[in-house]
C-alpha positions, 0 to 999 in steps of 0.5 A, a space after each residue: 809988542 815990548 820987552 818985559 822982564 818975568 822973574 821966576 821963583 822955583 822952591 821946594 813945597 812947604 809941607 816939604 823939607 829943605 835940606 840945604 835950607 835947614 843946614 845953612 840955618 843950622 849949621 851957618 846962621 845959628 852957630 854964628 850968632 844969628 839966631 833970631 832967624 827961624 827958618 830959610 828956604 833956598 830955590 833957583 831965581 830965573 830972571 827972563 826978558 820976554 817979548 810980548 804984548 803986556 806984562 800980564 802976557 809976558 807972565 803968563 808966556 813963562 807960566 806955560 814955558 815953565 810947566 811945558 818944559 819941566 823948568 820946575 817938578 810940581 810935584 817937590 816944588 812951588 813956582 812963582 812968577 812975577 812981572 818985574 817990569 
């Protein structure tokens, strides 16, 4: 057994809009000057210490937790999780 460290990335699905995304892109980057950004997406970052037997152990712990506990709506949102370490 080791210490694994799991990030997890929760973001809206592609094909939807970003409403926070969109008006910290239009109404902060654009209207300052930072106009060669063309899109921004915001999510919630998780970063887990996990417990397991490798980190493809580890990932797939979080995988299911994620999906068991409702961390995240399918439905609306795209997850993400990777081995930090």
């Amino acid at each position: 057994m080791g210490l694994y460290r799991v990030g997890v990335i929760v973001t809206y699905r592609r094909e939807l809009r970003d409403p926070e995304g969109e008006t910290i892109h239009k109404d902060l980057l654009q209207k300052t000057g930072y106009d060669k950004v063309r899109e921004v997406r915001v999510g919630k970052y998780l970063d887990l210490l996990v417990e397991a037997e490798s980190s493809i152990e580890a990932v797939k712990y979080v995988r299911e937790m994620c999906s068991k506990l409702r961390i995240y709506n399918p439905v609306v949102h795209s997850l993400e999780v990777i081995p930090l370490g």
